[in-house]
DOZATOR-734544 format. One line per field, with one value per residue (C-alpha): x, y, z; residue in one letter. Coordinates in Angstrom, 3 decimals. Each point is the difference from the previous one (the first is absolute). Layout:
east X; ...
north Y; ...
up Z; ...
r A; ...
END
This chain:
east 0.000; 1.839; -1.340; 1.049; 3.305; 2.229; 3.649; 2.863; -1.667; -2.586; 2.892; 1.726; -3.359; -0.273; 3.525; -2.671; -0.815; 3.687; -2.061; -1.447; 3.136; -1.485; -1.467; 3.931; -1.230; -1.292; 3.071; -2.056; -0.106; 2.316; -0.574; 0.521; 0.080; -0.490; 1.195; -0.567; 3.994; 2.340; -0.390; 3.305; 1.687; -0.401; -3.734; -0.771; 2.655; -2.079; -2.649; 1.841; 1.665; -3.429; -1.075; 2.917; -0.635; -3.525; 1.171; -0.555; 2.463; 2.354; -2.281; 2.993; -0.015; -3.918; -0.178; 0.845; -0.126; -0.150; -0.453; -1.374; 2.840; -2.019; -1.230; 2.287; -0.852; -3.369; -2.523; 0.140; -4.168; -0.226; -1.117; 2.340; -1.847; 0.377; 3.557; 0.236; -2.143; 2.067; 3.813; -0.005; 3.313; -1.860; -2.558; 2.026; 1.676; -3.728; -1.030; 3.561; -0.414; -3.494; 0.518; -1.552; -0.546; -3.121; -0.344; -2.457; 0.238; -1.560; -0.822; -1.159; -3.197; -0.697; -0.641; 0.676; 3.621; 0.261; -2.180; 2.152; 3.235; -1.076; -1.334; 3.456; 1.409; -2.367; -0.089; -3.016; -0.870; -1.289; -3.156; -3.069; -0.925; 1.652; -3.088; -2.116; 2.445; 0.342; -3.680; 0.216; 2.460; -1.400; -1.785; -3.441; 0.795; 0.502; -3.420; -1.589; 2.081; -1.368; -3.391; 0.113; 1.879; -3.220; 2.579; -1.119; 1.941; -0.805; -2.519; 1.530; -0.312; 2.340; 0.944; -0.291; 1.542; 0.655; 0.360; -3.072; -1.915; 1.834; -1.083; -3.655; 0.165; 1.782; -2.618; -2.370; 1.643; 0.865; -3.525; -1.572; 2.538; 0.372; 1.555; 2.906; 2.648; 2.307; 0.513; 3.311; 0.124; 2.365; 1.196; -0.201; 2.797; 2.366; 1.422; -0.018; -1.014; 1.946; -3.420; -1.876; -1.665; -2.325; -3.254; -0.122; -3.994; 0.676; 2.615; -2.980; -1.843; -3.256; -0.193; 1.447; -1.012; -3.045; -3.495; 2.306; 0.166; 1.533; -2.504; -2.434; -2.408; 0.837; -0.478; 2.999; 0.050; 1.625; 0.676; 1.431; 2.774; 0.622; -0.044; 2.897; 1.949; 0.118; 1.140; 2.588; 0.686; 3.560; -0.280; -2.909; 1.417; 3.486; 2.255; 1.969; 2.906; 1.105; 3.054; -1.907; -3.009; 1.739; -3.402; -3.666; 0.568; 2.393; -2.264; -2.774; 1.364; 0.934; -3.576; -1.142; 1.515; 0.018; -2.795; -0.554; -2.444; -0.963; -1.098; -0.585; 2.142; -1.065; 0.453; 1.211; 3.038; 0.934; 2.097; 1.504; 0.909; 1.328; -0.482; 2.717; -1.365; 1.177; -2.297; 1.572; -0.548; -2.270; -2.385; 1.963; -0.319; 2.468; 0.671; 3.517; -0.472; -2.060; 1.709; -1.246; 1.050; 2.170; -1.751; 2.213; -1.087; -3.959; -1.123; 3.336; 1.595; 3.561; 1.014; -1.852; 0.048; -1.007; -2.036; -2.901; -1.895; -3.048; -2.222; -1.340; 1.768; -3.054; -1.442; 3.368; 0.560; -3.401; -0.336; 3.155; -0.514; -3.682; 1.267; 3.135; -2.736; -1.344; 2.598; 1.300; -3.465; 1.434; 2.971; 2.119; 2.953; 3.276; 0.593; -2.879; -0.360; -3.110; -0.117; -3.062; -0.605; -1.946; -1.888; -2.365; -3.459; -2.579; -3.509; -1.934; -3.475; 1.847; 3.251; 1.906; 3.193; 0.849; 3.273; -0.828; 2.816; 0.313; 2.430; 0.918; 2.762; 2.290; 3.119; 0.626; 3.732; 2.128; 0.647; 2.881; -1.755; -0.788; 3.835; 1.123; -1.854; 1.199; 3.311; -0.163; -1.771; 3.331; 2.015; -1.364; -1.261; -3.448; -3.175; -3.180; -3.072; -3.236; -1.697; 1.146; 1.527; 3.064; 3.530; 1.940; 4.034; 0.942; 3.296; -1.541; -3.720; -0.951; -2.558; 1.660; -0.439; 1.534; -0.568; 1.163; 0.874; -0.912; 2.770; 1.311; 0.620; 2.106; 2.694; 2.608; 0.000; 2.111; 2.601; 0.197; 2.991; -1.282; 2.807; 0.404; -3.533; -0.606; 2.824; -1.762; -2.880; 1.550; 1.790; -3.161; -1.605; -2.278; 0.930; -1.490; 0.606; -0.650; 0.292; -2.991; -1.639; -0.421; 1.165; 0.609; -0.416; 0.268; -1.498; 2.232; -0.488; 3.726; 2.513; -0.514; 0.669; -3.258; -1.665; -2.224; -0.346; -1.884; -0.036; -1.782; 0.271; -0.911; -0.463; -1.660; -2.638; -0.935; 1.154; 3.649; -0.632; -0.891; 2.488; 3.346; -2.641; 0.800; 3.816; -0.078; -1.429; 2.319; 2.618; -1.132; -0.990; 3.736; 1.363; -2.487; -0.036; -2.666; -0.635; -1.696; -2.900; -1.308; 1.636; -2.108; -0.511; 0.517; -2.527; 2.606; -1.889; -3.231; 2.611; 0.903; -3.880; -0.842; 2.763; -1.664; -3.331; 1.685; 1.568; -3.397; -1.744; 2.884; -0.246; -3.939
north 0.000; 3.193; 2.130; -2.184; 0.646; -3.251; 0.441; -1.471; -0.934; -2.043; -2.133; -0.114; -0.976; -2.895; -1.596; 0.541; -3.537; -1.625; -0.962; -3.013; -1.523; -1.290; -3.010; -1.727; -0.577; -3.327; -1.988; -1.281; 3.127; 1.877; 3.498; 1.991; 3.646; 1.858; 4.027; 2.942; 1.000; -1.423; -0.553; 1.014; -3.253; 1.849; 0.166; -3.251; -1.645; 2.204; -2.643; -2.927; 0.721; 0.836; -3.631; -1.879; 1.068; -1.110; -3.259; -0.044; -2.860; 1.449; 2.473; 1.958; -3.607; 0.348; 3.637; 0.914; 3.960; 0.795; 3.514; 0.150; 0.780; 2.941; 1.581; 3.289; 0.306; -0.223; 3.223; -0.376; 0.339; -3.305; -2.898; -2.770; -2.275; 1.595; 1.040; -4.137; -0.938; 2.660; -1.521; -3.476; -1.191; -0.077; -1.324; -3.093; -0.249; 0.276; -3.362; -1.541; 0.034; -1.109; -2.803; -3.330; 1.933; 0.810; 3.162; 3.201; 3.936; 2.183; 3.182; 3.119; 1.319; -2.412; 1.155; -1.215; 0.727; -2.385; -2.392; -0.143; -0.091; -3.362; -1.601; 0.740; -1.104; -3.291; 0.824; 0.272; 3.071; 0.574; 2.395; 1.105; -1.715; 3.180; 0.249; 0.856; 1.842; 3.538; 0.345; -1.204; 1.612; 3.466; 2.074; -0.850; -3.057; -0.742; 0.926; -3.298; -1.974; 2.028; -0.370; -4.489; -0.002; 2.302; 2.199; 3.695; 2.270; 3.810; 2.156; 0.573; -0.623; -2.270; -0.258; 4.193; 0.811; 3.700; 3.216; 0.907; -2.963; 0.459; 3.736; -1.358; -2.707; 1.833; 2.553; -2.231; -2.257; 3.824; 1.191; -3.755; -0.936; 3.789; -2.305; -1.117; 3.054; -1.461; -2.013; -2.496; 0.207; -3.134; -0.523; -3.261; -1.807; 1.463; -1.851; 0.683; 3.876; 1.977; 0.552; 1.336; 3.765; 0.900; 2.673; 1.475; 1.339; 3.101; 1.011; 0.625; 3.277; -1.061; -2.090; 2.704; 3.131; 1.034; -1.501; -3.473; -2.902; 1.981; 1.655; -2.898; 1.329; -2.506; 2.280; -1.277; -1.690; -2.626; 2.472; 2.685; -2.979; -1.318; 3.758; 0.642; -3.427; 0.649; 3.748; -0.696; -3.573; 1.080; 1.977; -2.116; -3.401; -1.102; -2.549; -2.209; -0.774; 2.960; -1.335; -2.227; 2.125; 3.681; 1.926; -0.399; -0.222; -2.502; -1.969; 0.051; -1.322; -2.763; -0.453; 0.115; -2.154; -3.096; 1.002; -0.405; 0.176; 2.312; -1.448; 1.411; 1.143; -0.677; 2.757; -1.539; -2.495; -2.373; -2.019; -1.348; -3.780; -1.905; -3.877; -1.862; -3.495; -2.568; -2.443; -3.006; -1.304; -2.765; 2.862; -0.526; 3.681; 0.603; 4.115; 0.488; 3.410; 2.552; 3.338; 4.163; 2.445; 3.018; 2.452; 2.642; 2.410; -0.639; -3.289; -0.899; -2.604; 0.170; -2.704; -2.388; -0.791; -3.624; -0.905; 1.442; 0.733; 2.255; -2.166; -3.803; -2.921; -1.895; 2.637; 0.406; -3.487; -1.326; 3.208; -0.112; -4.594; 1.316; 2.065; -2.391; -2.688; 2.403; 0.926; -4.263; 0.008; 2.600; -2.040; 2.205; -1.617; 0.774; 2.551; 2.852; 2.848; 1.652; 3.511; 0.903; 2.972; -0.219; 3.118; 1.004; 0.714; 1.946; -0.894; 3.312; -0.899; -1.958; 2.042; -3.495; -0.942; -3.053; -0.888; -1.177; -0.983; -0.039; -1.476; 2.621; -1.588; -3.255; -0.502; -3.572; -0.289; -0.361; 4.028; 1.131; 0.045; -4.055; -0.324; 1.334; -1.590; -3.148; 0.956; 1.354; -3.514; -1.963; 2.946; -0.504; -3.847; 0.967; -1.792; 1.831; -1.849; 0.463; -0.394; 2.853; 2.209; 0.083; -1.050; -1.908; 0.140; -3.659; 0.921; 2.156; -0.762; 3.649; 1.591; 0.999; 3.942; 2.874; 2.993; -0.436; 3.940; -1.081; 0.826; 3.561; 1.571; 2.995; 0.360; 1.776; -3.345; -1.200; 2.473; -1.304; -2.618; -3.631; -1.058; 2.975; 0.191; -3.986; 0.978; 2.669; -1.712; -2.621; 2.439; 1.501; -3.592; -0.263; -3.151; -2.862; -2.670; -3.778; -0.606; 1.699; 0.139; 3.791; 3.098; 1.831; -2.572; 2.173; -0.915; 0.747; 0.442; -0.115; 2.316; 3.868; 0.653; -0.100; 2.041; -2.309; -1.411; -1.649; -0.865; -2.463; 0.545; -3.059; 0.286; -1.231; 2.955; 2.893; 2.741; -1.774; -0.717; 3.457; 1.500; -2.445; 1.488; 3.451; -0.744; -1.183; 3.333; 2.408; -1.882; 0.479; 2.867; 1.420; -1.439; 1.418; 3.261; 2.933; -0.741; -3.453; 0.959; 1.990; -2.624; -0.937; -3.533; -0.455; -1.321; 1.092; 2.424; -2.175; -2.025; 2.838; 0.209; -3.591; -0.004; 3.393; -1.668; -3.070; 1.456; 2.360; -3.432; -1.154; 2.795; -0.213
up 0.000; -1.046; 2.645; 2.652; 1.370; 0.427; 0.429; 2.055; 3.391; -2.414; -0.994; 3.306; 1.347; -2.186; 2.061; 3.182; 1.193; 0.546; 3.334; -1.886; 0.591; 2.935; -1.873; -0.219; 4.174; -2.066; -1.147; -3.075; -1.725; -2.073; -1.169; -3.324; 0.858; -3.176; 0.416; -2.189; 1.151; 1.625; 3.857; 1.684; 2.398; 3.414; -0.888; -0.679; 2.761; 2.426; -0.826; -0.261; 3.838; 1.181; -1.132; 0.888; 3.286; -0.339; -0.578; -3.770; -1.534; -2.230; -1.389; -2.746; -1.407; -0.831; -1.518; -3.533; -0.693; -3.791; -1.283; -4.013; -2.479; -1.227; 3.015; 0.026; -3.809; 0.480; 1.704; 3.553; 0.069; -1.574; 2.036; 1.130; -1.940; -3.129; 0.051; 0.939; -3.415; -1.808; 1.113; -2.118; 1.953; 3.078; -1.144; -1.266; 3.159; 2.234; -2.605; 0.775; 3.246; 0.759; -2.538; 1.829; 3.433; 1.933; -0.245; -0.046; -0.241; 2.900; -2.178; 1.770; -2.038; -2.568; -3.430; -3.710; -0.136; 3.023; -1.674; -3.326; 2.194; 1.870; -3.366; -1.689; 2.425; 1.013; 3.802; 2.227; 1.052; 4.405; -0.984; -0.583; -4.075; -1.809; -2.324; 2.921; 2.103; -1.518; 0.431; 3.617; 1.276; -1.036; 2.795; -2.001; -0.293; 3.459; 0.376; -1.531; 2.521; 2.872; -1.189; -0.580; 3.493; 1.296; 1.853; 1.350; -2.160; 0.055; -1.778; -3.834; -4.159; -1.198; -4.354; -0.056; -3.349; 0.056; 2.140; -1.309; 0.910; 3.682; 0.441; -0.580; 2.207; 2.827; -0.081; 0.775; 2.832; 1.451; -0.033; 0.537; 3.033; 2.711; 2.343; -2.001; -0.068; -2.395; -2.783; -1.659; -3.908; -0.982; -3.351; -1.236; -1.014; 2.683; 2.889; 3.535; 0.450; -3.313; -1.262; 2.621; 0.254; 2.850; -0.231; 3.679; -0.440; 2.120; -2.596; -2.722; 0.237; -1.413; 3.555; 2.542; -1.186; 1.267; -1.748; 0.107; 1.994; 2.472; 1.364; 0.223; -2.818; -2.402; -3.178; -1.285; -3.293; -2.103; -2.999; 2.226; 1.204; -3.494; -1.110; 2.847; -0.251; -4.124; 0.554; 2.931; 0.509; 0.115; 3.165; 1.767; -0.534; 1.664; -1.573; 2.181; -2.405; -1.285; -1.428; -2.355; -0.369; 0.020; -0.813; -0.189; -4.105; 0.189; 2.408; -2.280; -3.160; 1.651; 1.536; -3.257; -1.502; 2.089; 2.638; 3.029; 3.361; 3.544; 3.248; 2.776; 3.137; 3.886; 2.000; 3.359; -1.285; 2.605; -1.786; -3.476; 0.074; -2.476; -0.304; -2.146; -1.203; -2.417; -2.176; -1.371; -3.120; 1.601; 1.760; 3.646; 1.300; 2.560; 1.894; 0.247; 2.034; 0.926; 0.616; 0.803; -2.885; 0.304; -1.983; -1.337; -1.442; 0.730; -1.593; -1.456; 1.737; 1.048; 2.342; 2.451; 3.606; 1.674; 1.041; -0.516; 3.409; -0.890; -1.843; 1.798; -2.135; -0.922; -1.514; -2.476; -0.485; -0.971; -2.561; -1.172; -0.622; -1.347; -2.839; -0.986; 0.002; -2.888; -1.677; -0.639; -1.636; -2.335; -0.403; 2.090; 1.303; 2.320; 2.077; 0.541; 2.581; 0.926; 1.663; 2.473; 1.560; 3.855; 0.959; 2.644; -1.426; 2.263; -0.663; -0.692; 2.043; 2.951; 0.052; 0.790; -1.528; -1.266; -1.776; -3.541; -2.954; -3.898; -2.503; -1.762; -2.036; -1.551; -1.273; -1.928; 0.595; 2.597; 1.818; 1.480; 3.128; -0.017; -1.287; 3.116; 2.086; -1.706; 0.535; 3.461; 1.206; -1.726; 1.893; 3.378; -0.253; 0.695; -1.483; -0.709; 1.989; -1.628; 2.887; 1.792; -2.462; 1.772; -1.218; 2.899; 0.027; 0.689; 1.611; 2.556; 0.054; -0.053; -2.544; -3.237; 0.085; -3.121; -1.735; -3.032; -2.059; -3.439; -2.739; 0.639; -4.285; -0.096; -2.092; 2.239; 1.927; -2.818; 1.034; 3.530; 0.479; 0.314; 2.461; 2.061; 0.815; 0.894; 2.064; 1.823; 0.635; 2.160; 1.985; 0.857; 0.454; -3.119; -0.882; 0.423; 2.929; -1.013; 3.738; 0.837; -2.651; 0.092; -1.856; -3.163; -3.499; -3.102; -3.272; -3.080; -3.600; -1.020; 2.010; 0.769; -3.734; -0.737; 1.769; 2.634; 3.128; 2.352; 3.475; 2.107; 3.774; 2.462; 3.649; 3.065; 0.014; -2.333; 1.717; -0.729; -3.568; -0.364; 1.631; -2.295; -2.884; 1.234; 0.369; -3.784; -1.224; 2.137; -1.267; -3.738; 0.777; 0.886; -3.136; -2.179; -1.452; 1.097; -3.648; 0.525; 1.317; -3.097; -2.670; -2.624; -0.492; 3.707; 3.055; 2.635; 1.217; 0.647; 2.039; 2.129; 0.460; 0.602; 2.592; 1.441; 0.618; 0.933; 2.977; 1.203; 0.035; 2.164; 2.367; 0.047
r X; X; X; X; X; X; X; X; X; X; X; X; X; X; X; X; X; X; X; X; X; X; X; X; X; X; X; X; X; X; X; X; X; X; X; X; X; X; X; X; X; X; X; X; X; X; X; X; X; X; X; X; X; X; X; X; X; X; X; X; X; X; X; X; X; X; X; X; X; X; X; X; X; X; X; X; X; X; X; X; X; X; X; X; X; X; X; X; X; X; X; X; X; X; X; X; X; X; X; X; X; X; X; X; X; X; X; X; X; X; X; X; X; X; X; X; X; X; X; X; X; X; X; X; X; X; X; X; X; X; X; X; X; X; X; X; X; X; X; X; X; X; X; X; X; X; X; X; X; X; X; X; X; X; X; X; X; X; X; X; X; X; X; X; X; X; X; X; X; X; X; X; X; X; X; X; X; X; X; X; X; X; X; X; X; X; X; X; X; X; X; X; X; X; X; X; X; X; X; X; X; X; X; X; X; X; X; X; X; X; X; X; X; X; X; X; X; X; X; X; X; X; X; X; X; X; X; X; X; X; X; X; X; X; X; X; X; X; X; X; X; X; X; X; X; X; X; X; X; X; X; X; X; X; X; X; X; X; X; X; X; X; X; X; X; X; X; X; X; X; X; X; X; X; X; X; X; X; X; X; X; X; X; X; X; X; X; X; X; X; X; X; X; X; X; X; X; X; X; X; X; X; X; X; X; X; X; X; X; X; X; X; X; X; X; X; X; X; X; X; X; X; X; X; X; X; X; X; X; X; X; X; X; X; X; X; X; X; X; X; X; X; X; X; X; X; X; X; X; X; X; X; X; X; X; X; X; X; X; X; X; X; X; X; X; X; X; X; X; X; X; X; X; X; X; X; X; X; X; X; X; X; X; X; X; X; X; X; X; X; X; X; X; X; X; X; X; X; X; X; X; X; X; X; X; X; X; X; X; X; X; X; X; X; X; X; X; X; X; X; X; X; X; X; X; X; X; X; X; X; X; X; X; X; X; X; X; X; X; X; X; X; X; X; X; X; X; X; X; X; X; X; X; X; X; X; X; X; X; X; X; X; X; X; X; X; X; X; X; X; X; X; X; X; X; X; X; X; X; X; X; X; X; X; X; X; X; X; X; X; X; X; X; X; X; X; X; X; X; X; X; X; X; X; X; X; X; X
END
């Protein structure tokens, strides 16, 4: 998409989920890392130490990392999969190896180039039939899945093809629902929340000014909305990912062209859980973790912390198995994550509050966030219990308890020196302890150079995970330039913010 901006944290990005190394904990599988560049050795022998002291068995022996012949001659917004089907050597060499093996490919969002790549190549893939897939994974699609799992989801249109289309529906859901003060526009074939914009009602001046809503008259009208969200969407509607989505204009040509949908927002947010589950091919549905979003900005996730505490169990788990029960019956398969939002709801004649919760959202790959929880279980020997929710640390038999930062994108990271500041954080005692199970984990991409980190902070309590979290940031944020906070392409600052809020909860 032209207007889209994709540029070097894209393909860094890409390099983001070296924490799937985790599966070489089974001695019976060997892994084929495919990179868009070349992953540095301290980066990967992080990894391998962290799983020989796990108690992997000679995991370097198991892990083959091959970069595609063309990938610096190739655009750096091109998929990994593509720059694979466009580099014939590697190709042969994928084929070679494979020959007579059992064997499959975990793809991320499965599409056609992913399909063509596995049938060139003869291998299996782990996902969702690819056929079915792009129209399942979008936000609209979603929907349908929702809907056969009989799920409560949130007041919304779903398939809306243009702005224009949104500006009349909008109106309506404004005018038809005064209790709902804002609304999420999501574009459809994004991922996670790039392509989300949010209408705050009390922003539109056909609502407040007097003769509106605001007053209680209710003289307000769906033309006068459409009339105001056509004339100034620009300065009524906020878009979350400005990077991607610089303007209003640029917003809507994307909108246009692959559509999209709006739901509604609750007004007292308790909590944002998200329930990581895998379906085997034979229908078994097994959650692999349930964990509470960092949102940073507003309804863009960052990191995660777990567990979850806010919202019962039951109530998760038996949604969460109720809609992968649904989505197997649309031949979804592998790993899937479902966000919910909990909210307090006040009924209007009674004036009693209840706590009620939605899915709002699915993503039918395997996140970051589930990758590191993967990774942090082989870390720390801990099992996730189904039961409970809990993860238990066999070594110490004490709940398994993180907040985990997300990946931290700015591109004056790169400038920071890999060794030096490893070396700093174990002077100041971010490191992590495989005695106790406890401290500071981080999750790399390749070395500083390009630009990202992450950093996963275990402890016996959250006020101590919060505080290592804290640590991490002052560190970063002494070898950082003042600079780093306004770089473009760059979700530092939301860091800075998540940590912020981290530590008033702390305090509270």
């Amino acid at each position: 998409r032209s207007c889209k901006k994709i540029g070097q944290p894209f393909h860094a990005l890409q390099g983001s989920q070296l924490t799937r190394l985790a599966d070489l904990m089974d001695p019976n599988v060997d892994i084929i890392l495919i990179s868009p560049f070349q992953i540095e050795k301290e980066a990967l022998q992080y990894y391998i130490n962290t799983l020989k002291a796990a108690g992997a068995p000679h995991p370097e022996g198991r892990l083959v990392v091959l970069v595609p012949e063309n990938s610096k001659r190739l655009p750096i917004s091109l998929s990994l999969t593509k720059i694979i089907l466009l580099s014939t050597k590697m190709l042969r060499v994928l084929a070679s190896m494979a020959k007579g093996k059992q064997c499959y490919i975990v793809p991320e969002i499965c599409g056609p180039d992913e399909l063509y790549l596995a049938s060139k190549l003869n291998i299996p893939m782990l996902a969702t039939e690819p056929r079915l897939c792009p129209a399942l994974s979008t936000k609209s699609g979603q929907k349908s899945i929702l809907e056969a799992a009989e799920a409560a989801t949130p007041v919304g249109a779903y398939h809306v093809k243009s702005a224009k289309e949104l500006y009349v529906i909008l109106a309506r859901f404004i005018v038809e629902y005064r209790d709902i003060g804002k609304w999420i526009i999501k574009i459809d074939n994004e991922s996670g929340s790039r392509g989300h914009a949010v209408v705050d009602v009390l922003r539109l001046q056909s609502v407040t000014e007097p003769g509106g809503l605001a007053d209680g008259t209710g003289v307000v009208t769906v033309d006068s909305v459409i009339r105001e969200l056509a004339e100034s969407a620009g300065k009524r509607i906020k878009i979350l990912n400005t990077t991607s989505y610089p303007d209003w204009q640029a917003y809507v040509q994307v909108f246009d062209s692959v559509g999209g949908c709006v739901e509604a927002i609750p007004s007292r947010i308790i909590a944002s859980p998200t329930v990581n589950l895998f379906i085997e091919p034979t229908g078994a549905i097994s959650v692999q973790s349930i964990v509470e979003n960092i949102f940073s900005p507003p309804l863009s996730t960052l990191g995660s912390i777990f567990p979850q505490t806010s919202t019962p169990h039951q109530a998760l788990r038996d949604a969460s198995v109720s809609i992968a029960e649904a989505a197997f019956k649309k031949k979804v398969l592998g790993f899937i994550s479902i966000d919910f939002v909990v909210f307090e709801r006040q009924d209007p004649l009674t004036r009693d509050k209840a706590m009620r919760m939605w899915a709002v959202d699915m993503d039918l790959y395997l996140t970051n966030n589930a990758s590191m929880h993967r990774y942090i279980e082989v870390l720390t020997g801990a099992a996730f219990d189904e039961a409970t929710g809990q993860s238990i640390i066999a070594a110490t038999g004490n709940p398994l308890k993180y907040i985990y930062s997300g990946l931290v994108v700015n591109p004056y990271i790169g400038v920071i020196r890999h060794g030096a500041f490893f070396a700093t954080c174990r002077e100041k005692g971010l490191s992590y302890d495989t005695q106790t199970c406890q401290g500071v984990a981080f999750h790399l991409v390749d070395v500083l150079l390009k630009g990202c980190i992450g950093a996963v902070c275990i402890a016996n309590s959250f006020s101590s995970a919060v505080t290592s979290l804290l640590g991490v940031q002052q560190l970063l944020q002494a070898e950082l330039p003042r600079e780093a906070e306004t770089a473009a392409d760059s979700n530092y600052a939301h860091f800075v913010a998540a940590v912020k809020q981290l530590c008033s909860l702390k305090r509270s």
